[in-house]
C-alpha positions, 0 to 999 in steps of 0.5 A: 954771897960770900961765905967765908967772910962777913961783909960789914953791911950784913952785920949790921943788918944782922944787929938790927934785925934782932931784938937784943932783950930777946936774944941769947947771949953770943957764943964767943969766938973760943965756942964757935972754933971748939963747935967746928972742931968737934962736927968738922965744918966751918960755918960759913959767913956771916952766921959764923960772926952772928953765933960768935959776937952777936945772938946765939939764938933768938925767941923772936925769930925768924923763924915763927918759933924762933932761932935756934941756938947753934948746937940745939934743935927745935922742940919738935925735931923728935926723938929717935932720929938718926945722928946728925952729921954736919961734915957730909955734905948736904945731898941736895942742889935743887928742890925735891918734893918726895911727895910727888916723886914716882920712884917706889917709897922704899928708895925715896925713904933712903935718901931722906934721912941725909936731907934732914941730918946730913951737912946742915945746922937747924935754924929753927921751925915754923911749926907743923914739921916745917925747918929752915937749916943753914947748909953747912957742907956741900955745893950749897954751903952757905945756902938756907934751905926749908924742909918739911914733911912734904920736900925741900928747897932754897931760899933765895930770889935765884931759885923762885918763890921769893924775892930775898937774897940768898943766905943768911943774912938775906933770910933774916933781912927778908923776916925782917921786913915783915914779908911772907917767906914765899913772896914771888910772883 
């Protein structure tokens, strides 16, 4: 996975998977460069070059409620949250499921609130408190990540429970071909 340039075939994919009467119109590439000024990242490939020149965000999806534009969150993201920052780096590599954490809840709720709001970007939501975030900061810069109520994990054939490649470009190519997000044996 190459996040800091965009390979050409992952573009096209990209082009072909969204519906271009169901897209925003792109960003631009003046939008995207004044967006990483003002949080401090550069937003890794190819999702750089998608926002830039092709769809800002998508009511087709993925996912269910479809793609968020780059600088808005998912209507039921909820208000009172703490202020994102996209600059630190997103805390986790591997996944954790705080639910089944034996740590005492008080410890478990600090280190929360970085898994949603630290070094990452919403792509948006498939209902019932369940977010993808593209990491934007940190080891896994570049990864897409599902987190929920319950834990967090990697998207991607390297860490189970699916068969997609990892990224973006391989998340929107696996939505693409119709299969369940979680389709590993």
């Amino acid at each position: 996975m190459n996040t800091d340039h965009a390979a050409p075939a992952d573009l096209a994919a990209l082009r072909t998977a969204f519906d271009v009467g169901a897209c925003e119109p792109p960003l631009g590439w003046d939008a995207v460069h004044v967006f990483e000024a003002e949080h401090g990242v550069v937003l890794p490939e190819p999702y750089r070059t998608f926002v830039a020149e092709i769809c800002d965000g998508s009511c087709s999806g993925p996912p269910d409620h479809g793609l968020v534009p780059l600088a808005d969150l998912p209507d039921d993201w909820g208000d009172g949250r703490p202020q994102r920052v996209l600059a630190s780096p997103f805390p986790l590599t591997e996944m954790w499921s705080w639910e089944e954490d034996p740590r005492p809840q008080e410890e478990v709720d600090l280190l929360l609130n970085p898994v949603f709001d630290h070094g990452s970007i919403v792509l948006g939501t498939d209902g019932c408190g369940m977010y993808w975030h593209l990491i934007v900061s940190g080891p896994h810069r570049g990864h897409v990540w599902q987190i929920s109520g319950e834990g967090a994990g990697p998207f991607g054939a390297e860490f189970g429970f699916t068969t997609g490649d990892p990224g973006f470009a391989g998340w929107v190519k696996h939505w693409a071909a119709g299969k369940p997000w979680f389709d590993a044996a």
